[in-house]
C-alpha positions as CSV (number, residue, x, y, z in Angstrom):
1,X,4.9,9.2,-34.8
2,X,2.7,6.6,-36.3
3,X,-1.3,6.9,-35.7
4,X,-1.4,4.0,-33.3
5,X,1.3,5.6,-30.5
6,X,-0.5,8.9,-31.2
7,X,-3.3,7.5,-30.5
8,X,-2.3,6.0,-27.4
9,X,-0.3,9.0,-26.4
10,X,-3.5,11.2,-26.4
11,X,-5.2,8.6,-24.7
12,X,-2.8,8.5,-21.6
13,X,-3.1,12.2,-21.8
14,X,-6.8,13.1,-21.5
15,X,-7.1,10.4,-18.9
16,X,-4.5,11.8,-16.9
17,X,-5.8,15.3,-16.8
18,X,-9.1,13.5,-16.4
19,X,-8.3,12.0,-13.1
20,X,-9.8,14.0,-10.3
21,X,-7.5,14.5,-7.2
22,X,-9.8,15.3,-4.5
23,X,-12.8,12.9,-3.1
24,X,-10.9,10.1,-4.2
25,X,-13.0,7.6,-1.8
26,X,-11.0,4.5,-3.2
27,X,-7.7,5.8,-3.4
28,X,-4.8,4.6,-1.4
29,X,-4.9,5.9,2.2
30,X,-7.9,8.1,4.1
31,X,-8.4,11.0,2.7
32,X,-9.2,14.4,4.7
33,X,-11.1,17.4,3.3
34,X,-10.9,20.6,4.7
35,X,-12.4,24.0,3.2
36,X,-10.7,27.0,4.6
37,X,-12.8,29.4,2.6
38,X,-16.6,30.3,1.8
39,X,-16.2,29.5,-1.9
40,X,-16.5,25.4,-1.1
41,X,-14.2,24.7,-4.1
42,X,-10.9,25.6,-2.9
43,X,-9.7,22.3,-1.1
44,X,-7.3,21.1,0.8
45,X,-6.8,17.6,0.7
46,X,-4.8,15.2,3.1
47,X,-3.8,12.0,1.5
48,X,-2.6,10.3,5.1
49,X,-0.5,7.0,3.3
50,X,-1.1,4.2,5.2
51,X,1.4,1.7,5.7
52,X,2.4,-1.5,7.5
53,X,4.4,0.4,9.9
54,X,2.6,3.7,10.5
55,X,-1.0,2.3,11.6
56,X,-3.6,5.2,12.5
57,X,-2.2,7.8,15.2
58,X,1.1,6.7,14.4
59,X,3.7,9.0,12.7
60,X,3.5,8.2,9.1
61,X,3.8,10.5,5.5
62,X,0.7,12.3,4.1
63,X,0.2,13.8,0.6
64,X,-1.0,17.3,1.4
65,X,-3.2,18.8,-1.6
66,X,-4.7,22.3,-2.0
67,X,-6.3,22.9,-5.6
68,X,-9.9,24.1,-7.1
69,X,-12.2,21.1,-7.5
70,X,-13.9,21.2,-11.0
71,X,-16.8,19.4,-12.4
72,X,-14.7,17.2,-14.5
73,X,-10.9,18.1,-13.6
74,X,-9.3,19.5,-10.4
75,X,-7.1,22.4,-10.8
76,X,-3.9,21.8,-8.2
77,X,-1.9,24.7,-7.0
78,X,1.1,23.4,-4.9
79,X,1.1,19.9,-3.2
80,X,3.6,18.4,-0.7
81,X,4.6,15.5,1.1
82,X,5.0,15.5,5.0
83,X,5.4,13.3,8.1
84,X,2.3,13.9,10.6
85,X,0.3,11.8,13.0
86,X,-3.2,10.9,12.0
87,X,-5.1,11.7,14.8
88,X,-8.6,13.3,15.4
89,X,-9.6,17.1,15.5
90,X,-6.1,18.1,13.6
91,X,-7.6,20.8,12.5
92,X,-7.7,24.3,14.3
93,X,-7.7,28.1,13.2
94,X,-6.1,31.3,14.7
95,X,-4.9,34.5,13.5
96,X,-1.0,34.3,13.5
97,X,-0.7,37.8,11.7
98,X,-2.7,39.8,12.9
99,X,-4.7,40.5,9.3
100,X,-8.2,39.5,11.3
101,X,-8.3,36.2,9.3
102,X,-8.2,32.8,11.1
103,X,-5.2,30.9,9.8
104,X,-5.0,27.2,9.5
105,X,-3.0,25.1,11.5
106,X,-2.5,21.3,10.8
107,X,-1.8,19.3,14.0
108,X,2.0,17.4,13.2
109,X,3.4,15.3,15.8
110,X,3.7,15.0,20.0
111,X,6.9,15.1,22.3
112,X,7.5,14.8,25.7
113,X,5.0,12.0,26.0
114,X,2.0,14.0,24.5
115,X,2.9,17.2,26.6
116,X,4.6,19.1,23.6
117,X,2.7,19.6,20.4
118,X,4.2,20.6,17.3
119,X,2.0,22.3,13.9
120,X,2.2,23.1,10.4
121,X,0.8,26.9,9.6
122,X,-0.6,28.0,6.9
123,X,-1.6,31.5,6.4
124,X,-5.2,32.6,4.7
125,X,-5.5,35.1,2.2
126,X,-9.5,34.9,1.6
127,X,-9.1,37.1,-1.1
128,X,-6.6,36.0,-3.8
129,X,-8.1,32.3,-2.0
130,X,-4.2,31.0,-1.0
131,X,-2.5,29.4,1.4
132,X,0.9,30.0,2.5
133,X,2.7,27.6,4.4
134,X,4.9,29.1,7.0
135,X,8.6,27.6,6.8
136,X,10.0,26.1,9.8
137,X,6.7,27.1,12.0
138,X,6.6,23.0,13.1
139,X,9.5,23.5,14.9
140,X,7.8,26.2,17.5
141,X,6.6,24.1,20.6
142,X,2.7,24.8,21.8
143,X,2.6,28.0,19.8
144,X,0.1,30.3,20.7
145,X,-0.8,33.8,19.5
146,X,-0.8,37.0,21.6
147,X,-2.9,39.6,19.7
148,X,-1.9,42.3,22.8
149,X,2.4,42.4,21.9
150,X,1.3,40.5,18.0
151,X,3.7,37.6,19.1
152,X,3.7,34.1,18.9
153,X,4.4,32.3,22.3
154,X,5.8,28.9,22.6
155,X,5.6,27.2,25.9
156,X,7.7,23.8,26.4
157,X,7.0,20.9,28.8
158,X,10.7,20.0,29.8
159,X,12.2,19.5,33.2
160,X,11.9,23.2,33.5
161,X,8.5,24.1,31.9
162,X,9.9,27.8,29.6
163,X,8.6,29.9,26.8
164,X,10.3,31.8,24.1
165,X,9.0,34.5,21.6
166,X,8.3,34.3,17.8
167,X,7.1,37.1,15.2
168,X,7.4,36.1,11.1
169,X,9.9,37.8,9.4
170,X,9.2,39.5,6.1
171,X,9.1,36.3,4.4
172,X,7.0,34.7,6.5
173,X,9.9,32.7,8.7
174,X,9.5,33.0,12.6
175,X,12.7,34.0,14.6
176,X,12.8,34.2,18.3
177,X,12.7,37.2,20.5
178,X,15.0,37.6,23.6
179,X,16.3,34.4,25.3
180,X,13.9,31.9,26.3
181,X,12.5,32.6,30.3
182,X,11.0,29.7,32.6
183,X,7.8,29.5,34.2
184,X,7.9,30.5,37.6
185,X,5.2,30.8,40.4
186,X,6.0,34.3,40.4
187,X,6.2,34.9,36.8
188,X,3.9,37.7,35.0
189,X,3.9,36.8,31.7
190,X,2.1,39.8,30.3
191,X,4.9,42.2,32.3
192,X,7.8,39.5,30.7
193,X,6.7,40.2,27.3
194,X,6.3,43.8,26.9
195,X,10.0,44.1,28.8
196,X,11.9,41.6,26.3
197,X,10.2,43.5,23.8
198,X,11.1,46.5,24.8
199,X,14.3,45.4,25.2
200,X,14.7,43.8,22.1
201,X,12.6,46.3,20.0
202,X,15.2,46.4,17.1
203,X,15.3,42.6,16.3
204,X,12.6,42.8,13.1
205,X,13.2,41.7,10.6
């Protein structure tokens, strides 16, 4: 390697480690910042891409970050690429394991004409300062979390409004509880649960 392409090589180097990922006012898209920890450092960053045909509160692809900013150079721990709507107040917390730490929840997309709302999780450890993305969780309808029976209920809007139970497996993957049951004027959702868990007290996993 002659000096001139080493040169040029170490050039292209330092300024790519230079480049700082987060608070990137004039990058392409809008950026989001959230900081699900004390330490203010720890970011997550949503890159929401902008395009001709995915217009704000459309569905569209976003860049999703999550790193240590640094004076100079941001360390980045995993990053992905999703489809979500950009839409305000996407951003909620709730304890989805029952560890006493608010998780973070990341609003995705609508169905049944804005009735049905659908979520990436993301589960908090505050002290190893991760964040572990919960695989397949966007495909729970209206999740909730019921600390009482530590489930997670889903409740649909359909032509017969129903709910169906979650837990996360050992590897952090929900699977359902029981058969789904529909919401009837009569139903008593707190007796429901504890009898199809009851009944179905050897489905962990």
């Amino acid at each position: 390697m002659n000096r001139i392409s080493f040169l040029c090589l170490t050039f292209i180097t330092s300024h790519t480690f230079a480049q700082k990922i987060f608070h990137q006012a004039h990058a392409k898209g809008t950026w989001q910042y959230v900081y699900p920890f004390k330490n203010k450092s720890y970011v997550l960053a949503i890159q929401h891409l902008i395009t001709n045909r995915a217009p704000v509160e459309e569905l569209g692809n976003a860049n999703i970050y999550f790193g240590k900013s640094g004076p100079k150079t941001d360390e980045i721990f995993w990053k992905e690429n999703i489809e979500m709507r950009q839409i305000a107040n996407n951003i909620s917390y709730e304890d989805y394991n029952s560890d006493g730490v608010k998780d973070l929840l990341i609003f995705k997309d609508t169905g049944a004409r804005g009735g049905n709302s659908f979520y990436n999780l993301y589960l908090i450890n505050p002290k190893k300062h991760t964040l572990t993305k919960v695989k397949d969780f966007d495909k729970i309808v209206n999740p909730s979390y019921n600390k009482k029976y530590k489930v997670i209920v889903s409740y649909g809007l359909t032509g017969t409004n129903y709910y169906q139970l979650y837990r996360l497996d050992k590897n952090r993957v929900p699977y359902s509880i029981g058969a789904s049951f529909n919401d009837t004027e009569d139903l008593d959702l707190d007796k429901k649960i504890a009898t199809i868990l009851k009944t179905n007290h050897n489905t962990k996993r």
